[in-house]
TORDREN-766988 format. One line per 3 residues: number of its first residue (from 1); their letters; for each residue z, x, y of C-alpha. Coordinates in steps of 0.1 Angstrom, whole numbers. Layout:
N
NUM) a) Z/X/Y; ...;
***
This chain:
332
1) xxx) 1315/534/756; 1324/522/791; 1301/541/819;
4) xxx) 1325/561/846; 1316/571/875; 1339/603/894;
7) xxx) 1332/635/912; 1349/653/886; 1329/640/859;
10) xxx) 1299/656/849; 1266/641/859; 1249/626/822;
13) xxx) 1226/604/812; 1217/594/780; 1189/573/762;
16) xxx) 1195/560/734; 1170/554/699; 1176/516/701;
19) xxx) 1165/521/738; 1200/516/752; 1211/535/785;
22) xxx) 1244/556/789; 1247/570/825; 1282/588/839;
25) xxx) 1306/585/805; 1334/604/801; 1333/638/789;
28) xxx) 1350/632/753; 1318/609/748; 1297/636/746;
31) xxx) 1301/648/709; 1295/612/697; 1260/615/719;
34) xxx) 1245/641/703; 1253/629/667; 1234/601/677;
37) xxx) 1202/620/686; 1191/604/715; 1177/625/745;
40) xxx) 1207/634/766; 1209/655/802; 1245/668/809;
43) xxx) 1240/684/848; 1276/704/850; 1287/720/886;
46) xxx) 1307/754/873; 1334/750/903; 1352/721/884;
49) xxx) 1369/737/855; 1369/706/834; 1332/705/835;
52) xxx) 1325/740/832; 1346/740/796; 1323/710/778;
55) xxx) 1296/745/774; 1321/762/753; 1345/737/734;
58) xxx) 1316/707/732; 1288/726/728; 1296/762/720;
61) xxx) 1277/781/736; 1274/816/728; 1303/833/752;
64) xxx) 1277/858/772; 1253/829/781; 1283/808/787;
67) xxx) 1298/840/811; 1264/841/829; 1264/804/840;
70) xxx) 1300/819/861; 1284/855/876; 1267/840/905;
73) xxx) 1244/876/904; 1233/873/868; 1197/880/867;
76) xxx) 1166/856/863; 1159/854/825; 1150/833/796;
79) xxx) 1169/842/762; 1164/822/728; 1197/817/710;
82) xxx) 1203/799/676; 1188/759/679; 1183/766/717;
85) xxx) 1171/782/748; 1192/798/777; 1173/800/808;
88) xxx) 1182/813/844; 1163/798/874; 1170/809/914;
91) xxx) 1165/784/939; 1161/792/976; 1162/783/1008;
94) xxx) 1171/787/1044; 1210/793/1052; 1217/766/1079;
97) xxx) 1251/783/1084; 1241/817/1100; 1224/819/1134;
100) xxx) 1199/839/1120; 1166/823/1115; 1151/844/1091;
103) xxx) 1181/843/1067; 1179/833/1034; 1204/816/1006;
106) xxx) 1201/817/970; 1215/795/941; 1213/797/903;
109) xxx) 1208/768/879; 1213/778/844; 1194/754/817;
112) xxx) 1204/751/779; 1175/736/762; 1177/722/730;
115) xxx) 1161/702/706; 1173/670/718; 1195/677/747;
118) xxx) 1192/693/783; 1219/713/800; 1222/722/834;
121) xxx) 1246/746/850; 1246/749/887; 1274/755/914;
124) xxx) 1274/730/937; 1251/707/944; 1212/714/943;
127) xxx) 1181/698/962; 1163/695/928; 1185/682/905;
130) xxx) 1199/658/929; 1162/646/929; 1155/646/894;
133) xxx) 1189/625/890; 1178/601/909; 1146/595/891;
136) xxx) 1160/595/860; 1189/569/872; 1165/547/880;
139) xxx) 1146/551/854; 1166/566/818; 1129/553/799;
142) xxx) 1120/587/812; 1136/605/793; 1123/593/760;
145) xxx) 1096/617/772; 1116/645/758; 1142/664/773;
148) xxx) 1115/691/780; 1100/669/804; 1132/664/824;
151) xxx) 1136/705/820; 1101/709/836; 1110/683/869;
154) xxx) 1135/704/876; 1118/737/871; 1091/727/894;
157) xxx) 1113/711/921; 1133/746/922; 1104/765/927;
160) xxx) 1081/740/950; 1114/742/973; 1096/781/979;
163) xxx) 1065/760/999; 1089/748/1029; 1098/787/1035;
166) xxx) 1059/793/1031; 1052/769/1060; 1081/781/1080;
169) xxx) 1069/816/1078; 1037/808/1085; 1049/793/1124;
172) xxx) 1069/823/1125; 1036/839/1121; 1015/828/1144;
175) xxx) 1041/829/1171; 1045/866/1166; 1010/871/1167;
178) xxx) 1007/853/1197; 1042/873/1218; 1018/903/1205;
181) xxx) 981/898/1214; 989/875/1244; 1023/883/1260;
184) xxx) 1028/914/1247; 1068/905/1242; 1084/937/1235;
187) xxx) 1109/920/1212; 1083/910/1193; 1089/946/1170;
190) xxx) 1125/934/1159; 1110/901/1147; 1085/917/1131;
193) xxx) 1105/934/1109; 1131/906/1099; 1100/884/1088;
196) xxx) 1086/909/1068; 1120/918/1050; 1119/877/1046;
199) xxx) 1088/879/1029; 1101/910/1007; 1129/893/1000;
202) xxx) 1112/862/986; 1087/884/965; 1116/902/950;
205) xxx) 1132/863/945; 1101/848/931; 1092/880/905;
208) xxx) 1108/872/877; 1110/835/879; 1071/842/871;
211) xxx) 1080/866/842; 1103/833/828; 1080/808/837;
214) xxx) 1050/830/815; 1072/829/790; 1077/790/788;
217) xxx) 1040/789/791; 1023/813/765; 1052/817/735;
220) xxx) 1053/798/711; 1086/778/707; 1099/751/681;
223) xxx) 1113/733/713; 1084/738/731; 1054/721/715;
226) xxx) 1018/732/732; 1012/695/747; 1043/701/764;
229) xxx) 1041/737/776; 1009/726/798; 1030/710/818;
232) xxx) 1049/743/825; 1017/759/831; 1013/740/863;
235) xxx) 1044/753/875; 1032/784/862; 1003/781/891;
238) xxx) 1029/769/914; 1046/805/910; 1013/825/916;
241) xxx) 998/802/944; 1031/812/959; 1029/851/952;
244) xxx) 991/850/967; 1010/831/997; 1032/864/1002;
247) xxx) 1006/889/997; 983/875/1025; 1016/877/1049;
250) xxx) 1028/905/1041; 992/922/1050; 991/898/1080;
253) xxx) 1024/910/1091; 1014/946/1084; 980/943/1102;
256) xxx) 998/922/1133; 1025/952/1137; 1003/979/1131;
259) xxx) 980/961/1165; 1017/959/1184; 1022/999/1178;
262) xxx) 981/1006/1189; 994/983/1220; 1021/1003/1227;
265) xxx) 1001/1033/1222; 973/1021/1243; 997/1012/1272;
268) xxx) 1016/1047/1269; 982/1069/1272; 972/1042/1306;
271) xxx) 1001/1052/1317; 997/1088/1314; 964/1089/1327;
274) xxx) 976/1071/1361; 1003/1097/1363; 978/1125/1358;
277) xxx) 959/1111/1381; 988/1113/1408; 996/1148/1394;
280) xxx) 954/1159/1400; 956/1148/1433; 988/1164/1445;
283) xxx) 978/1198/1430; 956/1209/1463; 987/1198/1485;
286) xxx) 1010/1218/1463; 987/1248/1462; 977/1248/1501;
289) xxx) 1004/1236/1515; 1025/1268/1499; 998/1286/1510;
292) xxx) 1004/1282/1548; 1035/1277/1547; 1047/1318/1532;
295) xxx) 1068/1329/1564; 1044/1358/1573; 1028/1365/1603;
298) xxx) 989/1358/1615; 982/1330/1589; 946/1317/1595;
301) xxx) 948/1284/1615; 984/1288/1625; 976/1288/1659;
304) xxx) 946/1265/1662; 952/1230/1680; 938/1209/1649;
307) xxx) 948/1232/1620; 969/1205/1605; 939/1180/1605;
310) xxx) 921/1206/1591; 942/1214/1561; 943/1180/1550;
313) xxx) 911/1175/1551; 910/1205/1534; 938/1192/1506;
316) xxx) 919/1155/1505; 886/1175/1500; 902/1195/1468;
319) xxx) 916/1166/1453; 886/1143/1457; 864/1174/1440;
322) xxx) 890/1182/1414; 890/1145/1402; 848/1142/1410;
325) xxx) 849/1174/1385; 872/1163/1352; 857/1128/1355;
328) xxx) 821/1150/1348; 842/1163/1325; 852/1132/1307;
331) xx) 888/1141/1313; 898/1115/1327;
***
C-alpha cells in the first residue's frame, strides 16, 4: 500500500501486528486494514463528501449515528451499538470572529469506538485532534496501546481546552470587581451580566459531557477494560474540577453584582439626603417669605428700616433649628 498524502483524504494511521506503520492511505485501503486487525484511527472532517461516506459504505454505521455526525445540534451522548460505541463530545472555545469578548463557539467530534479501531468525526478542523495527530505521527508505537488510549487523548484535550476560558474568565473577573469596588464604572452592570451568561453557558456546555464521561468511567464495557477506564476517570476529574471552577464564579459574579446594586443604592439614598437637606433648609424661606409677602395691609415689620435683615435672620434661624431638630431626631 503506498502512503498518500491530500486534503481530501482522510486523516489515518495505522499500526500494524508485525509493527509496520500506515499513515495517510487512500480510502479504498481501509477495508483491507481492519481485516488485518491492527489498531487503526480514521479522523474524517464531515464537509468533504468523500470522507464523510467511508462511515456508511466502509464501515456501516448504523444510519441514525451516521445522521448525527451531520446535525451540527445533536446532543452530547454516549450510545452502545452492535461491536461498538457511538460517542458525542462538544468542544469549545472563544469565537475570534465576533467583536464580542464574551462570545463563545462550539464544535462537535463524534467518536466510533471499536474493538480495534477509532473513528473520529468532526467538521473542520479541531485543536485536539490536530494535537493528538501529531503525537501519534510521530510516534504510530503509540497506538499499540489500544485505540482506547488514542480515544482518551482526545477526550481529555477537548475538555482541558474548557481551562483557557477558566483563566479568561477569571481576568474578566477581577477586572469587574475592580470597575466596581474602585471606580465604580457604571458599565460595569452590562458586563456583569454577559460574563455570567458565559459562565451559564459553559455549565449548560460542560453538563452532559460529565454525564458521558461517568459513563466511560463506571460501566462496564467489553471495549473498555477497567485498567483502561482509569485513565477516563482522570478526565472524569478534569470535568468536575471544571464544574467546581463555575460554581465559585457564578457566586463571585452573583456576590460582585449584588455589591454594584447596594452601591447604586447607597449612592441614590446620599443623594437624597443632600437634596433633603436643601429642601429642610428652604422650608422657613418658603413659609416666611409667603408670609410677608400676602398683599394686605399693616404686616408686622413692613415698615421697619431693618425688617429684611430681620426676616432672614429669622428664615436662617428656622432652618438651622429645623436641621439641629431632625438630626436629634436621627432623621437625617
Amino acid at each position: 500500500m503506498t502512503s498518500i498524502a491530500a486534503d481530501a483524504l482522510p486523516r489515518l494511521i495505522y499500526r500494524s501486528p508485525n509493527g509496520g506503520d500506515v499513515i495517510d492511505c487512500h480510502p479504498r485501503d481501509v477495508p483491507q486494514l481492519l481485516v488485518e486487525g491492527g489498531p487503526l484511527w480514521v479522523d474524517i472532517d464531515s464537509t468533504v463528501r468523500s470522507q464523510h461516506a467511508l462511515l456508511e459504505k466502509v464501515f456501516k454505521f448504523h444510519p441514525l449515528a451516521v445522521e448525527d455526525t451531520l446535525n451540527p445540534n445533536s446532543r452530547v451522548k454516549l450510545e452502545e451499538y452492535d461491536g461498538y460505541l457511538f460517542i458525542i463530545i462538544r468542544g469549545i472555545a472563544f469565537a475570534h470572529r465576533t467583536d464580542d469578548p464574551y462570545d463563545l463557539e462550539t464544535k462537535d467530534l463524534y467518536c466510533f469506538l471499536g474493538a480495534h479501531y477509532l473513528v473520529t468525526v468532526h467538521a473542520g478542523d479541531l485543536p485536539g485532534v490536530v494535537r493528538v495527530a501529531e503525537i501519534l505521527r510521530r510516534s504510530p508505537e503509540l497506538l499499540t496501546r489500544g485505540v482506547e488510549r488514542a480515544l482518551h487523548a482526545i477526550l481529555d484535550d477537548t475538555i482541558d481546552s474548557f481551562f483557557p476560558i477558566l483563566n479568561q474568565i477569571d481576568e474578566f473577573i477581577d477586572g469587574l470587581e475592580e470597575r466596581v469596588f474602585v471606580t465604580f464604572d457604571d458599565a460595569a452592570l452590562r458586563d456583569l451580566f454577559l460574563v455570567k451568561r458565559l459562565v451559564l453557558s459553559l455549565r449548560r456546555y460542560l453538563q452532559p459531557s460529565r454525564e458521558v464521561l461517568n459513563v466511560l468511567t463506571n460501566r462496564p464495557s467489553i471495549l473498555l477494560t477497567p485498567d483502561v477506564q482509569i485513565y477516563f476517570r482522570d478526565i472524569y476529574d478534569h470535568v468536575l474540577r471544571i464544574n467546581d471552577s463555575l460554581d465559585i464564579y457564578r457566586e463571585l459574579l452573583s456576590s460582585t453584582m449584588d455589591s454594584y446594586l447596594t452601591q447604586v443604592s447607597n449612592r441614590l439614598g446620599a443623594t437624597t439626603k443632600a437634596l433633603s437637606v436643601v429642601a429642610t433648609m428652604s422650608i422657613p424661606f418658603v413659609v416666611v417669605s409667603g408670609m410677608w409677602g400676602m398683599n394686605v395691609s399693616k404686616i408686622p415689620f413692613a415698615d421697619a428700616p431693618y425688617g429684611f435683615v430681620m426676616l432672614l435672620v429669622v428664615q436662617l434661624a428656622l432652618g438651622v433649628a429645623l436641621l439641629t431638630f431632625l438630626r436629634w431626631r436621627r432623621l437625617l
